[in-house]
N, CA and C atoms as an extended XYZ file, in Angstrom:
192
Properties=species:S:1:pos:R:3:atomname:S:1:resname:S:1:resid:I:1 pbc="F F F"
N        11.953      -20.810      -25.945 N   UNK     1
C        11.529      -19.578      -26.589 CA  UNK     1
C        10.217      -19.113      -25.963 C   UNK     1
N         9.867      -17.666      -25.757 N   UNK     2
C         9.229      -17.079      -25.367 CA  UNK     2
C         8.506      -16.250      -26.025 C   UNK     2
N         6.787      -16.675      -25.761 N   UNK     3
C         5.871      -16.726      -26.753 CA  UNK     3
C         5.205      -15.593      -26.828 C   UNK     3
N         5.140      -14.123      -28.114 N   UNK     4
C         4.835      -13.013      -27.215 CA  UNK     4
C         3.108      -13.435      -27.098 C   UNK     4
N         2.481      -12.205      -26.171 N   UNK     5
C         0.974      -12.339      -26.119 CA  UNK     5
C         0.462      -11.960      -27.221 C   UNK     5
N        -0.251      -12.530      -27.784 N   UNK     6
C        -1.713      -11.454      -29.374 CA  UNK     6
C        -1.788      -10.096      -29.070 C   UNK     6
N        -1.447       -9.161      -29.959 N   UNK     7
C        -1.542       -7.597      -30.085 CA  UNK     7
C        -3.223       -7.069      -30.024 C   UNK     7
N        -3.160       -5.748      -28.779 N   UNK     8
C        -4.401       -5.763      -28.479 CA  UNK     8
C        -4.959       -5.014      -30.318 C   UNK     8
N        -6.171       -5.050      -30.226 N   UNK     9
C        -6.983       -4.159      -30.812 CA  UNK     9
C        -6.199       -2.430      -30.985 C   UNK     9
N        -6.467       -1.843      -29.674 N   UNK    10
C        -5.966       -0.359      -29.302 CA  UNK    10
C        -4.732       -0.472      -30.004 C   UNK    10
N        -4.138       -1.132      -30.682 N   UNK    11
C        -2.370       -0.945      -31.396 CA  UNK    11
C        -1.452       -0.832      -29.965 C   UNK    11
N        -2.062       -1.291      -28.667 N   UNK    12
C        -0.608       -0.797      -27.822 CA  UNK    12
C        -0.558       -2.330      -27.462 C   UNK    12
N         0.909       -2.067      -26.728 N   UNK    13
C         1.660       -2.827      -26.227 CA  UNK    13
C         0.666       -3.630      -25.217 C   UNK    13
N         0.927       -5.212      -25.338 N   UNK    14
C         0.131       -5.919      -24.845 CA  UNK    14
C         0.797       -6.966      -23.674 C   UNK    14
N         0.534       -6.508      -22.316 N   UNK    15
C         1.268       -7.284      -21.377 CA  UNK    15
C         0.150       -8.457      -20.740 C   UNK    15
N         0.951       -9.902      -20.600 N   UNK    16
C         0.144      -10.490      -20.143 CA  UNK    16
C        -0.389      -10.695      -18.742 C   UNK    16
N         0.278       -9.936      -17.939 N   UNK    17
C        -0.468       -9.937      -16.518 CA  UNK    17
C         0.311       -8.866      -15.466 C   UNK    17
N        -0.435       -8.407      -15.101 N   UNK    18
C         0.009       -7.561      -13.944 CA  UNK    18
C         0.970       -7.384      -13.571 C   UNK    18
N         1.714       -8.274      -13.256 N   UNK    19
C         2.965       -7.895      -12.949 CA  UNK    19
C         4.355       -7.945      -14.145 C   UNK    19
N         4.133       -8.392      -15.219 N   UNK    20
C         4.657       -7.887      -16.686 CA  UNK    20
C         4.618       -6.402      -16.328 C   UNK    20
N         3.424       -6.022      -16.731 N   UNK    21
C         2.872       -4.728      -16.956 CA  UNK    21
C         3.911       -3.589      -15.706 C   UNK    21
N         4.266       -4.468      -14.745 N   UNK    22
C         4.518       -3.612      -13.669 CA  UNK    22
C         6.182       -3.712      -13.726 C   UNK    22
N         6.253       -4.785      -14.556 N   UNK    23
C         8.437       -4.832      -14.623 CA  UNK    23
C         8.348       -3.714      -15.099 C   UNK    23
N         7.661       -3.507      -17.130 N   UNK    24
C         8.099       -2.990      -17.655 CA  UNK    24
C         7.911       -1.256      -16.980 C   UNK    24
N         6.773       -1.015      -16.507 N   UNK    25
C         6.700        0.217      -16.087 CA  UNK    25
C         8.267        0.546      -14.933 C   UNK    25
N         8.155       -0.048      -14.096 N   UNK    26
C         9.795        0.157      -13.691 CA  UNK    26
C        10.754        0.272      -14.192 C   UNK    26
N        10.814       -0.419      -15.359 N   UNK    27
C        12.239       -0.209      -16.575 CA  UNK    27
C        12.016        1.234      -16.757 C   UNK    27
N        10.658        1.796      -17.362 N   UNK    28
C        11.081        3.128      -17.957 CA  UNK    28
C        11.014        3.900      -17.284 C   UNK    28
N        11.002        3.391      -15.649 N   UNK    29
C        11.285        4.806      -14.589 CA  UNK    29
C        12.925        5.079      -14.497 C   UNK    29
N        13.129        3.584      -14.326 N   UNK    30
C        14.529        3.454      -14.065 CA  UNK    30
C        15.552        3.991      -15.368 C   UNK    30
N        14.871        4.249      -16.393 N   UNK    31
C        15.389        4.750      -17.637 CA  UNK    31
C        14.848        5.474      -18.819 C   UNK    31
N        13.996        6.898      -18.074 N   UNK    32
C        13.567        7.612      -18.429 CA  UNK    32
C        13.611        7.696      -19.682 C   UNK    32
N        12.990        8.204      -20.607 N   UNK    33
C        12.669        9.046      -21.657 CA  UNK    33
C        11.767        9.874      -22.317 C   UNK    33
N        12.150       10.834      -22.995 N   UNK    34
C        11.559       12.244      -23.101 CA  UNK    34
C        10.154       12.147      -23.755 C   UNK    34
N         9.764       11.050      -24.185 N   UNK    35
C         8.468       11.121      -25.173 CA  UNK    35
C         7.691       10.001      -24.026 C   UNK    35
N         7.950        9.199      -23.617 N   UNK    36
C         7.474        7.866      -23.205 CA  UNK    36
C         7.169        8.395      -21.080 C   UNK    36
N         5.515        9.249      -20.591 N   UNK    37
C         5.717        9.351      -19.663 CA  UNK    37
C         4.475        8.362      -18.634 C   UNK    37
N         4.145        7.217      -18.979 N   UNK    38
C         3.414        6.171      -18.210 CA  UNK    38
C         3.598        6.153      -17.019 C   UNK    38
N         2.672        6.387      -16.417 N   UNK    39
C         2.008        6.341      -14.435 CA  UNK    39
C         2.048        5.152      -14.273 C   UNK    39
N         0.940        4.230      -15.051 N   UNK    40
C         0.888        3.255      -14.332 CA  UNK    40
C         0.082        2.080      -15.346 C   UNK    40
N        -0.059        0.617      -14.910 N   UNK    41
C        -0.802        0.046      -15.573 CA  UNK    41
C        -2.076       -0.216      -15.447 C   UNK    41
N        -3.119       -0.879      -16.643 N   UNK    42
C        -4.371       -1.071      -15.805 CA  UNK    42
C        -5.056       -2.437      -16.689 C   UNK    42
N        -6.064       -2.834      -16.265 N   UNK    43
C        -6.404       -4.102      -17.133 CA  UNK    43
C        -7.218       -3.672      -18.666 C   UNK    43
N        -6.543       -4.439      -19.359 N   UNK    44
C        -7.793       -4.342      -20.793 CA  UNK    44
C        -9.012       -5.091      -21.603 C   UNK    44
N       -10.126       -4.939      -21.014 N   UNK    45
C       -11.058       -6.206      -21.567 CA  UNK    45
C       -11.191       -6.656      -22.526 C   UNK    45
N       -10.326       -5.933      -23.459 N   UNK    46
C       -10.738       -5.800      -24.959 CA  UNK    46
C        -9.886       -6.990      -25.682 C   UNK    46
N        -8.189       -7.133      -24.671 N   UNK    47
C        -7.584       -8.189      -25.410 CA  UNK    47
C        -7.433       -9.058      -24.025 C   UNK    47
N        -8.026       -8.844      -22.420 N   UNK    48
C        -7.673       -9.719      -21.512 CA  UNK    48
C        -6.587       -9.444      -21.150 C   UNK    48
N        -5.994       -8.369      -21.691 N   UNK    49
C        -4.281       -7.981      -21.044 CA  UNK    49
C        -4.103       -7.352      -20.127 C   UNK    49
N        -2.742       -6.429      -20.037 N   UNK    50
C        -2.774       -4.982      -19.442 CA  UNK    50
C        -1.370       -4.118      -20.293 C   UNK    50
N        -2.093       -2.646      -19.706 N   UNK    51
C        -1.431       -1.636      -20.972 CA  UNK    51
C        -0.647       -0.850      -19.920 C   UNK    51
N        -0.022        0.049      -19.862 N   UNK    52
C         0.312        1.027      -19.634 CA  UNK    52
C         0.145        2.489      -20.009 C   UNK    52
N        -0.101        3.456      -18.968 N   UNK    53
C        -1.058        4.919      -19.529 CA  UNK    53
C        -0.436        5.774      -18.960 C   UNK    53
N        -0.598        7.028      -19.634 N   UNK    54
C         0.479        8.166      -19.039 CA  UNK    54
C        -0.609        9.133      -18.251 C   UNK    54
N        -1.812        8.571      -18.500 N   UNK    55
C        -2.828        9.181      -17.321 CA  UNK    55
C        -3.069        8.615      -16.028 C   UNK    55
N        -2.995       10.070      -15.178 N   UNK    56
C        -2.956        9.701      -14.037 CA  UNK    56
C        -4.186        8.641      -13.231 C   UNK    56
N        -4.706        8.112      -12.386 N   UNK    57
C        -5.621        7.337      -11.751 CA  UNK    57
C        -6.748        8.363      -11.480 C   UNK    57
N        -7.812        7.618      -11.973 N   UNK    58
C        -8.967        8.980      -12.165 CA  UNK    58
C        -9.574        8.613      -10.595 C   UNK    58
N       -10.046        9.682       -9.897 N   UNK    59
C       -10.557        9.315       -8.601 CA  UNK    59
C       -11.887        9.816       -8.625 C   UNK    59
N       -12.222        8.613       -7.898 N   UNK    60
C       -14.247        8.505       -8.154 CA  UNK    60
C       -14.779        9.617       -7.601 C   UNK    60
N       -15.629       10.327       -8.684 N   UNK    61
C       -16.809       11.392       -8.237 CA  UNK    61
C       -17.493       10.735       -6.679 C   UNK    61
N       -17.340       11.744       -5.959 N   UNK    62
C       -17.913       11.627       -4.610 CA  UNK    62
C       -19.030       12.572       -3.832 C   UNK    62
N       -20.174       12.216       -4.918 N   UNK    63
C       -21.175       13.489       -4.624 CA  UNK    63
C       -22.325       12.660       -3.907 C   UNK    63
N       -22.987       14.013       -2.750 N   UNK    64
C       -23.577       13.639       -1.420 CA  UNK    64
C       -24.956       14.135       -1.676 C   UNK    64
């Protein structure tokens, strides 16, 4: 039996490592749905996990 991870804080879905995080994001490419539109995953300090976000990758201010 397979033990789930502790539920973060944020109420979301709590994957335990990177590449979890990265099956499931492939499942819901591979099987779209209309409410559910996640880019990508990222780490969470808050529970040590990783989440999945429907925001895109913020790209660093680059001022000269």
């Amino acid at each position: 039996m397979t033990r789930r991870p502790a539920p973060c804080s944020s109420g979301k879905q709590r994957y335990r490592d990177r590449l979890q995080a990265r099956i499931a994001l492939a499942g819901l490419r591979a099987n779209p749905h209309p409410r559910r539109q996640e880019q990508r995953s990222y780490y969470c300090p808050a529970c040590s996990g990783w989440h999945l976000t429907s925001q895109p990758r913020r790209r660093k201010d680059r001022r000269t």
